[in-house]
C-alpha positions in Angstrom: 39.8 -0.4 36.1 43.1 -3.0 35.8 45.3 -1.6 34.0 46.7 -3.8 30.8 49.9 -5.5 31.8 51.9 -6.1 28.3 53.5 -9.5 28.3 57.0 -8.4 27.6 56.8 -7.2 31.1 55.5 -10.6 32.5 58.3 -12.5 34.4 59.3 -15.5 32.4 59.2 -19.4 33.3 61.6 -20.3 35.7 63.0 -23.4 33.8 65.5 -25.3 35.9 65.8 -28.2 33.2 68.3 -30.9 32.8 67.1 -30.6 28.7 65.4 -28.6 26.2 62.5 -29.9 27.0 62.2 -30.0 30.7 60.1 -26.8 32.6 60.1 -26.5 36.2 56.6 -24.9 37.2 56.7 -21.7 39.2 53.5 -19.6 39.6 53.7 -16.6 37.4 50.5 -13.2 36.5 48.2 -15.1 33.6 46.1 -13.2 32.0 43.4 -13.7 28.8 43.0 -10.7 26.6 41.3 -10.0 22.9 42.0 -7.3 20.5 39.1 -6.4 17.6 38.0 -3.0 16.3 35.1 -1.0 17.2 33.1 1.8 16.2 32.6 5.0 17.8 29.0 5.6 17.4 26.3 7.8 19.0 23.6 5.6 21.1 19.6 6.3 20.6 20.0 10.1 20.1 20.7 9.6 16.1 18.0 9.8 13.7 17.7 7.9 10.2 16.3 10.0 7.8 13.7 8.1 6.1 11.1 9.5 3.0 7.9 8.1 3.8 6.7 7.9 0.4 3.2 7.5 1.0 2.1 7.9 -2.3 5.0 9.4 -3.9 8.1 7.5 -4.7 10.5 10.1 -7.5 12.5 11.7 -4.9 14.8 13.2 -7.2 17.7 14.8 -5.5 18.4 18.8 -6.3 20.8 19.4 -3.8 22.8 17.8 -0.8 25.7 18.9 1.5 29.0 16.7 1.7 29.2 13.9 4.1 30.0 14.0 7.3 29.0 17.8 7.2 29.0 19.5 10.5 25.5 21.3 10.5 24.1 23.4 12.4 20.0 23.4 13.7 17.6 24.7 10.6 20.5 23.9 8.0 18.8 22.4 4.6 20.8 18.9 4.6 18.6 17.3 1.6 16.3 19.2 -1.2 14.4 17.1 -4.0 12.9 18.7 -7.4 9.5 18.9 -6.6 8.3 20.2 -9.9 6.4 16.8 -10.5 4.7 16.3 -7.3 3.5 20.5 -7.1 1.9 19.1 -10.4 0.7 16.8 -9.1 -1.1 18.2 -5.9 -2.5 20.7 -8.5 -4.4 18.2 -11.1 -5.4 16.3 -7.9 -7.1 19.5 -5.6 -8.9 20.8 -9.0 -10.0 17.0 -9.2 -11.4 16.5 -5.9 -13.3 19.9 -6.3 -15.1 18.5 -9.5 -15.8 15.1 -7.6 -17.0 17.2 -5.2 -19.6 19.3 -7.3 -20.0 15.8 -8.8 -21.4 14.4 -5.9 -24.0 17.2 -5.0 -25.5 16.9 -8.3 -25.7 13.3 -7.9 -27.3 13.9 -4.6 -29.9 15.6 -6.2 -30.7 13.6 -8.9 -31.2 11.3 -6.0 -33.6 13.7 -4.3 -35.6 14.3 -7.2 -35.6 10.6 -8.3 -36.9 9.5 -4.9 -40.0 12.0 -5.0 -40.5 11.9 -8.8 -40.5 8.0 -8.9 -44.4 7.8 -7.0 -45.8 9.9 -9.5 -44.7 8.5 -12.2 -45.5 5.5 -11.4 -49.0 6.3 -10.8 -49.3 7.7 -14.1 -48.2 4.5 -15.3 -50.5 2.4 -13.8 -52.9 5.0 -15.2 -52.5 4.7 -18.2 -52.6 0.9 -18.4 -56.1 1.0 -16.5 -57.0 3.2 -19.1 -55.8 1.2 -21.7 -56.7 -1.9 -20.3 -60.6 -0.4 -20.3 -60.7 0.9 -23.9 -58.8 -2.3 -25.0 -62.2 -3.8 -22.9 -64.7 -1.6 -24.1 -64.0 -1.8 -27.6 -64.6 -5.7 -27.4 -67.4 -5.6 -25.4 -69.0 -2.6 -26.9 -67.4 -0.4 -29.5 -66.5 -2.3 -32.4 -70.1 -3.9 -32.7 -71.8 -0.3 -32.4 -69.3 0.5 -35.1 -70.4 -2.2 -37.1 -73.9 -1.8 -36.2 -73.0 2.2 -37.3 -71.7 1.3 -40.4 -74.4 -1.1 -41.7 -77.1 1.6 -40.7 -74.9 4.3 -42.7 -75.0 1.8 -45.7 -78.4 1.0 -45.3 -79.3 4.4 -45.4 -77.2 5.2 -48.2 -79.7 2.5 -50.5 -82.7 3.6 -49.0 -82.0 7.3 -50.0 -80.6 6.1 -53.3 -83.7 4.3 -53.4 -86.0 7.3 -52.9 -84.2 9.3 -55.4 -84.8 6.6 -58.4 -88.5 6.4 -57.2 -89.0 10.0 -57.3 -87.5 9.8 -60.7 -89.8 7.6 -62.0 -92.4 9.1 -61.0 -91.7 12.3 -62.1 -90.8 10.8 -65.6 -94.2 9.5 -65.7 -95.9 12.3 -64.5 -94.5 14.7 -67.0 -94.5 11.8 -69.9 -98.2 11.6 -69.5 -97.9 15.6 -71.1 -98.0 16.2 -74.9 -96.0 18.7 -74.1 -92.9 18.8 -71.5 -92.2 22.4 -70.4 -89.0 24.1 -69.7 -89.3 23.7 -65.5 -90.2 20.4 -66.0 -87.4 19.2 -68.0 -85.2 21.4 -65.1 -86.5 19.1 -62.4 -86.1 16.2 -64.2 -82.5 16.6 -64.8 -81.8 17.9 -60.9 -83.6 14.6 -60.0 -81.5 12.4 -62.6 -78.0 14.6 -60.7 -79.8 13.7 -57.5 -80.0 9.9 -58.2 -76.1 10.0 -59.6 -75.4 11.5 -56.5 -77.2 8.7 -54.6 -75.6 6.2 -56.3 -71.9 7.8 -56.0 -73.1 8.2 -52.5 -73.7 4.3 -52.0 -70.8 3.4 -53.7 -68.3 5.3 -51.8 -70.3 4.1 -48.3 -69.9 0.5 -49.5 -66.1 0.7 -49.8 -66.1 2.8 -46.4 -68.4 -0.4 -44.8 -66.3 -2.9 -46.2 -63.0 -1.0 -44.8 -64.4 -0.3 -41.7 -65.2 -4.0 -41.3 -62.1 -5.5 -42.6 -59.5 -3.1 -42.3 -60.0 -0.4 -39.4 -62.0 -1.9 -37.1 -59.5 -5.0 -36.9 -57.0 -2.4 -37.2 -58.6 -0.8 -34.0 -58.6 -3.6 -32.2 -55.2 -4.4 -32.4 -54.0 -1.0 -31.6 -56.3 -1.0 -28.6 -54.3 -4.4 -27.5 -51.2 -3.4 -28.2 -51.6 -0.8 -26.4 -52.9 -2.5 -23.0 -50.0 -4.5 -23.4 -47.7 -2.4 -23.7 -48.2 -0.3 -21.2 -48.8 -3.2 -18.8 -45.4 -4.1 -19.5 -44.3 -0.7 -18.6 -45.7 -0.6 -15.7 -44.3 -3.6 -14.7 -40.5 -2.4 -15.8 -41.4 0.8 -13.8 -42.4 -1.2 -11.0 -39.4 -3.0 -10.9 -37.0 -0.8 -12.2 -37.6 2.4 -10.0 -36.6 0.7 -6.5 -33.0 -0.5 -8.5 -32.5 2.8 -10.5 -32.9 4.7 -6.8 -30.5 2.0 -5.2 -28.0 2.4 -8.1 -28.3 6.0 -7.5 -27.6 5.8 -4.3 -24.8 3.4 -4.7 -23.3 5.7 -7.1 -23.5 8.5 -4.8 -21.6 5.7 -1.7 -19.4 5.1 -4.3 -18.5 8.8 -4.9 -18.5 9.6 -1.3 -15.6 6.7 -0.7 -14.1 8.0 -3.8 -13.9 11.0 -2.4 -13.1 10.4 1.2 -9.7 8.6 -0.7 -8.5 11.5 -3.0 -8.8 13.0 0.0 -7.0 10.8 2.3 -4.3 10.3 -1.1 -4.3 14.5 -1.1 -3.3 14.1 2.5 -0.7 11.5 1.9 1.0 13.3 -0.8 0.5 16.8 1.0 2.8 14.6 4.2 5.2 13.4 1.2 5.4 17.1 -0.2 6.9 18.3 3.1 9.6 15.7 3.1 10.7 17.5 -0.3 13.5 19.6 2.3 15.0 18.0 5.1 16.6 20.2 7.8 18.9 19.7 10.5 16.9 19.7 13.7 19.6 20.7 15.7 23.5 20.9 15.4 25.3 17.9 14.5 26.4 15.9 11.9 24.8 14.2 8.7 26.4 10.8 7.6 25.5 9.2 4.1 24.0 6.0 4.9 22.1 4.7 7.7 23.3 4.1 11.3 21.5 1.6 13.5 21.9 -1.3 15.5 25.6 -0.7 15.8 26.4 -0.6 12.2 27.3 1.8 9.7 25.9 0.7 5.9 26.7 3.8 3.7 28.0 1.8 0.1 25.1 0.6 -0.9 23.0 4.5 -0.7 26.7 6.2 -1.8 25.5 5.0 -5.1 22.4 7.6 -5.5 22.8 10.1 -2.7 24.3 13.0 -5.3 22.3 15.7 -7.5 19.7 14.3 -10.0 20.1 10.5 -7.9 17.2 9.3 -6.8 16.8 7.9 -3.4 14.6 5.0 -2.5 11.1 5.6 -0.1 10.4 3.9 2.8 14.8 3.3 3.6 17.1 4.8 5.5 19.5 6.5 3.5 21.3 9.0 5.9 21.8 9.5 9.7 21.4 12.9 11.9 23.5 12.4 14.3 23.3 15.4 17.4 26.0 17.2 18.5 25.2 16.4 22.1 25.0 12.6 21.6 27.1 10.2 23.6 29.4 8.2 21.4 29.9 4.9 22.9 32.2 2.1 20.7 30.0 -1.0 19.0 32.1 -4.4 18.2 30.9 -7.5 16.5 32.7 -10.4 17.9 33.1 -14.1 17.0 32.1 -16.4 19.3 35.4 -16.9 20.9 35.6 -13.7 22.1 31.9 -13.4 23.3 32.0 -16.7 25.3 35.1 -15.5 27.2 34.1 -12.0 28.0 32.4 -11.4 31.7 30.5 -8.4 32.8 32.6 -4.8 33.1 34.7 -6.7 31.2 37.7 -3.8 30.8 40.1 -2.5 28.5 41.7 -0.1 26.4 41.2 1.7 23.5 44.1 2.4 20.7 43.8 5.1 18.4 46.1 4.9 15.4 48.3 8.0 14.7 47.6 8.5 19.0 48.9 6.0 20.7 50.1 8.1 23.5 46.4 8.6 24.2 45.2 5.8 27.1 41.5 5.8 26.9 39.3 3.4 29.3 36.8 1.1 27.6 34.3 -0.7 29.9 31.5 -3.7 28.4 28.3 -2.7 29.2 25.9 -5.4 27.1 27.0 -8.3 24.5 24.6 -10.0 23.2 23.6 -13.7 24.0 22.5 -14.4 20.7 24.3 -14.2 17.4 23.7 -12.1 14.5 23.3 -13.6 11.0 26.9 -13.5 10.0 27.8 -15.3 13.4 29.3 -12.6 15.2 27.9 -11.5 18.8 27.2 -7.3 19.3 29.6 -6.1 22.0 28.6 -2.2 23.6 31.5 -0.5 25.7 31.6 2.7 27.3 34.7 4.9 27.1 36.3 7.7 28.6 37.4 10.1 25.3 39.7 12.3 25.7 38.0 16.0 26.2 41.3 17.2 23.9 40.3 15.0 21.5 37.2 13.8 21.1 36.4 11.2 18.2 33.8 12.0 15.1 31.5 9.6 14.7 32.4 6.6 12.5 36.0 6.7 14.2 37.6 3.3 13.9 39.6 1.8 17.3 41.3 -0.9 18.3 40.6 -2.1 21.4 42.3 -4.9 23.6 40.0 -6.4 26.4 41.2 -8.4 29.4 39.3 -11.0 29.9 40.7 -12.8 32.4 43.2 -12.3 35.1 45.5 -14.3 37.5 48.7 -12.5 39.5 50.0 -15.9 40.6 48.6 -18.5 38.3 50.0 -22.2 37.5 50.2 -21.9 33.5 52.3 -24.5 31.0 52.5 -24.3 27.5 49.8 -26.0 25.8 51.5 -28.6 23.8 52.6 -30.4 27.1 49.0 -31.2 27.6 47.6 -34.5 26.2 43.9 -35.9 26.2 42.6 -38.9 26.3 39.7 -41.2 27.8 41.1 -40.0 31.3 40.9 -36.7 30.3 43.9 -33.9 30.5 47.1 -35.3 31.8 50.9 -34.0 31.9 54.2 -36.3 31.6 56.3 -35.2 35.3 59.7 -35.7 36.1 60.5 -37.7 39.2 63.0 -37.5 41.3 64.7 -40.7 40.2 64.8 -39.2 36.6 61.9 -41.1 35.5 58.6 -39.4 34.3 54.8 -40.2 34.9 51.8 -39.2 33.3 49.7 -36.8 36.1 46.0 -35.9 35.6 45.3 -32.2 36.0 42.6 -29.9 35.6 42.6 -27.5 32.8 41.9 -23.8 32.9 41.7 -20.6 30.7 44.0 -20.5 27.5 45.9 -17.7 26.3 48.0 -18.0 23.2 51.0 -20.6 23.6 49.5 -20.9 27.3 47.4 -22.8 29.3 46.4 -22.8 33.2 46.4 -25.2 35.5 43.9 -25.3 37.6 45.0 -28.7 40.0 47.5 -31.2 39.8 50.7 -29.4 39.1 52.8 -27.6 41.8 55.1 -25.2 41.9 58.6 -26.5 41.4 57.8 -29.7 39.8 59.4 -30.3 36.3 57.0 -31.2 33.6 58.2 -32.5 30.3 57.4 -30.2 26.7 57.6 -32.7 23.6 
C-alpha cells in the first residue's frame, strides 16, 4: 500500500520570478486525495431481527437489554407480554375443535339426507297418485253413487212412512168397524200412531241429510278431494326440485366448513409461528444494536422511539440487529459523486480514529457502486487492517483519507493560471524577450489550489498567475 505523503512535506514550487506573479515550472510529487467518514460495520454475518406478524401485530414489549449489549449465545435479548395472544390461541384451539365436531355432524346430516331423500320422494309421488285417483274416482264414480245413495235412503224413508200410515188406516178401520174397541186394540193403535210419528221424524231428518249431502258435503267432498291432488302434486314437484339443491347446499355447507376449517387451521399455525417470536434470543455471542443494520447503514432513531418496556414494536420491520461476535467489520462510506468518479480500483488509504491518532490503520476499496442511491451519494466498501490491540465496536465512526491519484514527478500549476476558451485550456508564458504568449496545454487531475499538466508546459519555463 502507498503510504499517505502529507503536503507539508511536499517540496514547494521553485519560483524564479521577476514578479509576484511569475512561476517558473519545475516537476514536483502530485497527488489527489479525499477525506469522508465511514462506518465500521459487520458484512453479511448480521441478522435483523424482524417479528413476522402473521396474524398477530400487539408486540408489546415486557422486557429488553440496553443497546449495544454484549450478549452471549441463548441470552433473552427481547420478551413481549403475551397474555393477549396465549388468549388468544386458547378461544381459537377450543374453536376449531367445535368446527370440527361441527363438520362431522354436518357430514352426516349429509349421509342421511342423501339416502333418506329417495324415499321420501317416493312417498310423495305416492301420495299424489293416490290423491290424484280418489280426486278421479269421486268424479267419475263416488259422488253419483252417493247421490244415487242418498235418494234411495230418502225414498225409503217415504215408502216406510208410507207403510206405517197405511197400516194405520187400516187398523183404524178394522177396529172402528167394532161396537166395542178393547183394551189390546186401543194398545196397537197407539204403537202404530208412535210408529207413523216415528216415520215421519224419520223422513224429516233424511230430507235435511239428502239436501246436505247434495249441497253441502258432497261439494264439500269434492273440493277436499281436489285440493288435495293438488296440493300434493305441488309437493311433489317442490320435493322433486328441492331435494337435489337441499343435498347440494348440504354439501356446500360442509366445503365451506372444510375450507373454514383448513384456515383456522392454517391462522392457528400462523399465530402458533408468531407466539414463538414472543422471546428472542441471542443465537450466538455478539452484540444487539437498536435499529436495523443493512445495506451499509445504521437507522436506529426512528425504532429508538418504541424499543423500551410497554412500547410496541411494528411487524413485518426491522427494528434491531444481531450482530456475531465473529463477524468481519469492514468500513461502509457514502460518497458524492466527486469522490466516486475519481476513485480507481484498490484505491488505498488510511483510517483516522479520533482520540487515536497514533494508530495507522490500512484501508483498501474493495466495491463502490456505479449507480447512485436516492440521496445522490455513491456506496463505497473498504477493507481494513484493525488493530488486534484495539479493535472497533461496531457503529465506530472513522475518518478516512483516500489517495486517489498519484504522481512523484508531475508538471502541476495553480489553477487560476488556466483560462478556457473556444481553443480549449491555454496558459499565458513568459518569453525570453520578456514578453508573454498564450500556450495550449492539456489539462489533468485537480487537487485543491492545483492542477496538472499533462502537455504543453516544461520544466523551467515561467508561466504567468493573474
Amino acid at each position: 500500500m502507498a503510504r499517505i505523503t502529507p503536503f507539508h512535506l511536499v517540496p514547494a514550487l521553485l519560483a524564479a520570478a521577476t514578479h509576484a506573479g511569475e512561476v517558473t515550472i519545475e516537476p514536483r510529487p502530485f497527488s489527489v486525495r479525499h477525506t469522508f467518514t465511514a462506518t465500521a460495520l459487520p458484512g453479511e454475518e448480521s441478522v435483523l431481527l424482524e417479528l413476522g406478524g402473521r396474524t398477530w401485530t400487539d408486540y408489546r414489549i415486557k422486557s429488553i437489554i440496553p443497546h449495544g449489549s454484549r450478549v452471549a449465545s441463548g441470552d433473552t435479548l427481547i420478551a413481549f407480554d403475551a397474555e393477549d395472544i396465549d388468549r388468544k390461541l386458547d378461544d381459537l384451539r377450543r374453536k376449531l375443535e367445535a368446527d370440527a365436531l361441527a363438520l362431522e355432524q354436518a357430514e352426516l346430516e349429509y349421509d342421511h339426507l342423501v339416502r333418506t331423500a329417495p324415499h321420501k320422494l317416493e312417498a310423495l309421488r305416492r301420495a299424489a297418485e293416490t290423491a290424484s285417483e280418489d280426486h278421479g274416482y269421486f268424479t267419475k264414480t263416488q259422488r253419483k253413487a252417493k247421490e244415487e245413495s242418498a235418494a234411495q235412503s230418502l225414498k225409503r224413508s217415504e215408502q216406510i212412512l208410507a207403510n206405517q200410515r197405511e197400516e194405520l188406516n187400516q187398523l183404524t178401520k178394522m177396529y172402528e168397524a167394532d161396537d166395542l174397541t178393547e183394551e189390546t186394540e186401543e194398545i196397537i193403535l197407539e204403537r202404530q200412531q208412535h210408529a207413523v210419528a216415528a216415520a215421519e221424524f224419520a223422513l224429516r231428518m233424511e230430507v235435511l241429510n239428502h239436501k246436505r249431502t247434495l249441497g253441502t258435503l258432497l261439494p264439500r267432498e269434492a273440493e277436499g278431494l281436489a285440493n288435495s291432488e293438488r296440493d300434493t302434486a305441488i309437493l311433489l314437484k317442490k320435493a322433486e326440485e328441492e331435494a337435489p339443491r337441499t343435498i347440494e347446499i348440504k354439501k356446500a355447507e360442509i366445503a365451506a366448513m372444510k375450507t373454514s376449517l383448513v384456515r383456522e387451521k392454517e391462522t392457528l399455525s400462523d399465530l402458533e409461528a408468531d407466539r414463538a417470536e414472543f422471546e428472542i434470543k441471542a443465537p450466538a455471542d455478539g452484540w444487539f444494536y437498536y435499529g436495523p443494520i443493512r445495506d451499509g447503514r445504521w437507522t436506529p432513531a426512528e425504532l429508538a422511539k418504541v424499543l423500551f418496556v410497554n412500547g410496541t414494536v411494528p411487524p413485518r420491520k426491522p427494528f434491531a440487529t444481531f450482530i456475531p461476535s465473529a463477524a468481519k467489520l469492514g468500513l461502509v462510506a457514502f460518497v458524492d459523486g466527486t469522490i466516486a468518479r475519481s476513485l480507481g480500483p484498490d484505491a488505498t488509504g488510511a483510517v483516522n480514529l479520533t482520540g487515536r491518532e497514533d494508530l495507522e490503520i490500512p484501508a483498501t476499496l474493495v466495491a463502490l457502486a456505479t449507480t447512485p442511491e436516492p440521496d445522490g451519494t455513491f456506496r463505497a466498501e473498504l477493507s481494513a487492517a484493525w488493530p488486534e490491540e484495539f479493535p472497533p465496536v461496531p457503529g465506530t465512526s472513522a475518518e478516512l483519507t483516500m489517495i486517489a491519484y498519484e504522481q512523484p514527478a508531475a508538471v502541476a500549476i495553480p489553477t487560476k493560471a488556466l483560462d478556457f476558451s473556444t481553443s480549449g485550456w491555454t496558459v499565458e508564458v513568459k518569453l525570453a524577450d520578456g514578453k508573454t504568449e498564450r500556450r495550449p496545454v492539456d489539462r489533468g487531475r485537480v487537487s485543491g489550489e492545483d492542477t496538472e499538466i499533462l502537455s504543453g508546459l516544461e520544466a523551467g519555463q515561467v508561466i504567468v498567475v493573474p
